[in-house]
C-alpha positions as CSV (number, residue, x, y, z in Angstrom):
1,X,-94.2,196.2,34.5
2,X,-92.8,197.4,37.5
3,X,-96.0,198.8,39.9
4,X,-99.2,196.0,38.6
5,X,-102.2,197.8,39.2
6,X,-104.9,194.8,37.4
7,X,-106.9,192.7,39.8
8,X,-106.7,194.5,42.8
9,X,-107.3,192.5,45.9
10,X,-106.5,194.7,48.9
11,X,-106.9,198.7,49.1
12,X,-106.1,200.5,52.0
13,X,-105.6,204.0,53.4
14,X,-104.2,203.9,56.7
15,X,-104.3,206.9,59.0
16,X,-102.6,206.8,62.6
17,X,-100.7,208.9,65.1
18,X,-97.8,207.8,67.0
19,X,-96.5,209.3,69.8
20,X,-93.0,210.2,66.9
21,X,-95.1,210.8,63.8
22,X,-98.7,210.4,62.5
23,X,-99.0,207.6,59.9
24,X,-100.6,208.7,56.4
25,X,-100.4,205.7,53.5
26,X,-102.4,204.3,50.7
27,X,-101.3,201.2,49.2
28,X,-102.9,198.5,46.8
29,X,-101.8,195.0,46.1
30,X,-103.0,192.7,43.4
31,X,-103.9,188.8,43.5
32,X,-100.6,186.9,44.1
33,X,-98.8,189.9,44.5
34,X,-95.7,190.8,47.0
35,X,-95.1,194.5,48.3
36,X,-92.3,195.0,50.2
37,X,-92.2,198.1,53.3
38,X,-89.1,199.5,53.4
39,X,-87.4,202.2,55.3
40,X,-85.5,202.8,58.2
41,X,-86.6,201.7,61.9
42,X,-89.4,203.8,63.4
43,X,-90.8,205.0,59.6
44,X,-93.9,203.3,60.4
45,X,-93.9,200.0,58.5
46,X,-94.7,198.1,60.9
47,X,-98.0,200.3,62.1
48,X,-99.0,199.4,58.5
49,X,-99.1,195.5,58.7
50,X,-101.0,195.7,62.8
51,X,-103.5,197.7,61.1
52,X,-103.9,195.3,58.2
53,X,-104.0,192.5,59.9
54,X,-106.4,194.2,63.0
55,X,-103.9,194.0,66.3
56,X,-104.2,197.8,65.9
57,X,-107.3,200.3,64.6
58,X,-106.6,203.2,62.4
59,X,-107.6,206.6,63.5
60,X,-109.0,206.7,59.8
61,X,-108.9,205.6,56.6
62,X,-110.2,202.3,55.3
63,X,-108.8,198.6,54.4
64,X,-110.9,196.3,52.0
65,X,-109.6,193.2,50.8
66,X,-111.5,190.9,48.3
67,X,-114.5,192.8,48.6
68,X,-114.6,192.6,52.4
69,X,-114.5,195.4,54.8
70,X,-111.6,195.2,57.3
71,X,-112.1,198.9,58.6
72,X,-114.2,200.7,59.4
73,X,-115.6,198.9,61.1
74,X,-112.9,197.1,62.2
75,X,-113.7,193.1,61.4
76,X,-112.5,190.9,64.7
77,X,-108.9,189.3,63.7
78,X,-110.1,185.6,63.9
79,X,-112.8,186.9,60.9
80,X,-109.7,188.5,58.3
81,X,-108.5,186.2,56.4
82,X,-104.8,186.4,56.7
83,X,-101.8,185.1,58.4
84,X,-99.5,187.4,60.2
85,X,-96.0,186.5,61.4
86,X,-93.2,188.6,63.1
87,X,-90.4,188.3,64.7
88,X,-91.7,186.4,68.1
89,X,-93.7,182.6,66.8
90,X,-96.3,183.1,69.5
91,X,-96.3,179.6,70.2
92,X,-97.9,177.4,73.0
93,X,-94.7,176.3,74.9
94,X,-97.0,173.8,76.6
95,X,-98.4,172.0,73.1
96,X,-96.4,169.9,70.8
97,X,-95.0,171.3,67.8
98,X,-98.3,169.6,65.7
99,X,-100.7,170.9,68.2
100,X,-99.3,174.3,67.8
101,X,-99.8,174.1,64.0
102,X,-102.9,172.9,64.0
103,X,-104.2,174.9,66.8
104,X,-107.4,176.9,65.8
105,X,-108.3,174.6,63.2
106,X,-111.5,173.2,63.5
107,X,-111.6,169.5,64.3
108,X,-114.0,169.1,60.7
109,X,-111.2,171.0,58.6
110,X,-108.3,168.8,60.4
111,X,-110.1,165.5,60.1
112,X,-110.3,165.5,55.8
113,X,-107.6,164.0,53.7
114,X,-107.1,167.1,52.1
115,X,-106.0,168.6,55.4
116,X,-103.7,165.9,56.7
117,X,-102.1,165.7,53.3
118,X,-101.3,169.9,53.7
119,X,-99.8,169.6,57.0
120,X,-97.7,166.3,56.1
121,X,-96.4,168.4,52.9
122,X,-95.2,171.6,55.2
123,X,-94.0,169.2,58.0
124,X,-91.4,167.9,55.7
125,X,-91.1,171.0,53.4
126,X,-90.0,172.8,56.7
127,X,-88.2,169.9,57.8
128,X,-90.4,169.2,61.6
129,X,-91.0,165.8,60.8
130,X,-88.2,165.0,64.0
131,X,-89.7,167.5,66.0
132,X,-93.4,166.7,65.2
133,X,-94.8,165.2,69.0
134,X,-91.8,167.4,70.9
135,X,-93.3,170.2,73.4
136,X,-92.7,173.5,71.9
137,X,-90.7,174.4,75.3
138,X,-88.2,172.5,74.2
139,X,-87.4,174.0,70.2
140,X,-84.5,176.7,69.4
141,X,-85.6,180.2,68.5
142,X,-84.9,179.0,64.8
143,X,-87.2,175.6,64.6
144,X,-89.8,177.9,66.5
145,X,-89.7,180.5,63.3
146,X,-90.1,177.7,61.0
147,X,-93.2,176.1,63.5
148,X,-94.7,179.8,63.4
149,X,-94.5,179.5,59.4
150,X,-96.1,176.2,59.2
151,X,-99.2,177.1,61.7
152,X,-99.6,180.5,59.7
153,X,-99.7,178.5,56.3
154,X,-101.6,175.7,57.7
155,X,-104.6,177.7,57.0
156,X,-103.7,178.3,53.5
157,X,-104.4,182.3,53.5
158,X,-104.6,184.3,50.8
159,X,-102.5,187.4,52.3
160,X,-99.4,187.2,54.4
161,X,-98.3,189.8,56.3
162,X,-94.5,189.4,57.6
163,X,-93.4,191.7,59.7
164,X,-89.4,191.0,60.3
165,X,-89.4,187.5,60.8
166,X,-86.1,186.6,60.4
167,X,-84.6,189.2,62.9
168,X,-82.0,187.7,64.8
169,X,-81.7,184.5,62.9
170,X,-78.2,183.3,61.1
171,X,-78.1,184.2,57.3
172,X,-77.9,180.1,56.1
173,X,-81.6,180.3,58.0
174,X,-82.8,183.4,56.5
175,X,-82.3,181.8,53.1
176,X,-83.9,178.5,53.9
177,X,-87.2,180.4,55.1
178,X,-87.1,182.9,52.5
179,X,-86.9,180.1,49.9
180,X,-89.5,178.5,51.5
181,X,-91.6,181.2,51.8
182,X,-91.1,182.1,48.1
183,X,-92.2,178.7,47.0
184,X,-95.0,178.3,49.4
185,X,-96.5,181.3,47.7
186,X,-96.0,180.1,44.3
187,X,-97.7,176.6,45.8
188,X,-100.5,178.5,47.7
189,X,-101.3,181.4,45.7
190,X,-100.9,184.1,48.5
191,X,-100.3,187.6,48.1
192,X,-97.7,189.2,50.6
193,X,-96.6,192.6,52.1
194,X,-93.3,192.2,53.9
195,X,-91.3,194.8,56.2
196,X,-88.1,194.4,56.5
197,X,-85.0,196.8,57.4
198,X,-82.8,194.8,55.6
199,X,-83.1,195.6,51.3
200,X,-81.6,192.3,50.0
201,X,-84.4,190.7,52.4
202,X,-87.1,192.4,50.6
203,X,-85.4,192.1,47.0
204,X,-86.0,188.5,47.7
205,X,-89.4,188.0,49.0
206,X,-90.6,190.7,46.7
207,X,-88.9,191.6,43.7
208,X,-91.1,193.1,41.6
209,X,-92.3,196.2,43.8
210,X,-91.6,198.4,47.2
211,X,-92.4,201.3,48.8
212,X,-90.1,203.5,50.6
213,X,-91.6,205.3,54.2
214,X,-90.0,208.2,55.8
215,X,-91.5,209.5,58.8
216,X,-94.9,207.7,58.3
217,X,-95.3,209.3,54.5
218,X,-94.7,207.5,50.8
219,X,-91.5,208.8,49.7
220,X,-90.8,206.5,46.9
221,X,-92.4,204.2,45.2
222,X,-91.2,201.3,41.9
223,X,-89.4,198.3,41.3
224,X,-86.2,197.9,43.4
225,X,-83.7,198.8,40.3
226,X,-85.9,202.2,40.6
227,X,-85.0,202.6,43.8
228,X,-81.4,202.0,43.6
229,X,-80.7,204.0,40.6
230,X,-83.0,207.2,41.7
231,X,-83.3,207.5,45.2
232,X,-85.7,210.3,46.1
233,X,-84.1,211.1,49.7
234,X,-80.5,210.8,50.8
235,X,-81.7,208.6,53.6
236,X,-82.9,206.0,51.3
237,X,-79.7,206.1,49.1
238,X,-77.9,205.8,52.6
239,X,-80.4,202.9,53.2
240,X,-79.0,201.2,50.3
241,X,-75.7,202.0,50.0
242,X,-73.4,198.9,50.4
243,X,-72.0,198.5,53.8
């Protein structure tokens, strides 16, 4: 089946004006689900995922996931139960590469087996066990993208949100985080939206559905051999043309 529809977990309906275009989408996404946003830059995919996640409001609309009300109101982010990476890790430069994982834990959580046994198994999943005690400061752009992944996982969410996080990044690394991330969510369970400019990215992460945005709108919707063989817009089939 290529668009799931059973055991919805996250509805949404996201209105929002940008200075270029105003944002209109619905979307659902079932339990263990992965939805990838695709389109060109400035389509909006990326006003989609702050809204979700609650760095920005929507003018109007509403976001529910698991029964609980993101917006309206809109729930304070430390109270959503997601994890959010893009393209900057956001970490501590002046923490260690543990303390920046396990930062915003609580000290009760940290302290149980269970805990300590998680971290040790995405320390050497993501291969950090060498840079475990160093000071953030000190990583490359690429061990910091992997750090970023293990403190967003650390908290075992049930939805991801990933908004480019592998811009810039050589294609051997894009592979290894992609894998992992694929088989983290297998492990964990999560569901996942991904944006992405990049098609074979997306194909990846989330095989099994997309949608397409033009100019803040749904244009197309389906599995990815949907999109390929019936593209609704000639910037899509641009989009996807080979290079």
């Amino acid at each position: 089946m290529c668009w799931p529809s059973e055991n919805t977990m996250l509805k949404a309906y996201i209105v929002k004006q940008r200075r270029e275009l105003q944002v209109d989408i619905e979307l659902e996404l079932e339990a263990g689900g992965a939805l990838g946003l695709f389109g060109a830059s400035g389509a909006g995919k990326s006003t989609v995922l702050a809204c979700i996640a609650g760095i920005e409001e929507p003018d109007n609309g509403y976001v529910q996931f698991n029964g609980l009300q993101l917006f309206p109101p809109s729930l304070p982010l430390h109270r959503r139960p997601l994890g959010y990476l893009t393209q900057e890790p956001g970490l501590f430069p002046h923490l260690s590469v543990s303390e920046n994982v396990t930062f915003g834990i609580p000290k009760e959580v940290a302290a149980t087996a269970e805990q300590r046994q998680w971290l040790a198994t995405l320390r050497d999943r993501l291969q950090l066990g060498p840079l475990w005690n160093a000071p953030a400061a000190l990583i490359s752009g690429g061990q910091a993208r992997r750090v970023g992944l293990a403190r967003m996982l650390a908290r075992r969410p049930p939805l991801v949100l990933l908004d480019e996080p592998f811009a810039g990044l050589d294609r051997q690394l894009v592979r290894e985080l992609i894998d992992d991330l694929v088989f983290w969510s297998q492990t964990v369970g999560f569901s996942m939206i991904a944006v992405d400019h990049q098609a074979e990215v997306l194909q990846r992460l989330c095989p099994r559905q997309a949608i397409v945005l033009e100019q803040g709108k749904i244009v197309q919707r389906g599995c990815w051999s949907q999109l390929y063989d019936a593209p609704v817009t000639p910037l899509l089939g641009s989009l996807l043309a080979p290079l």
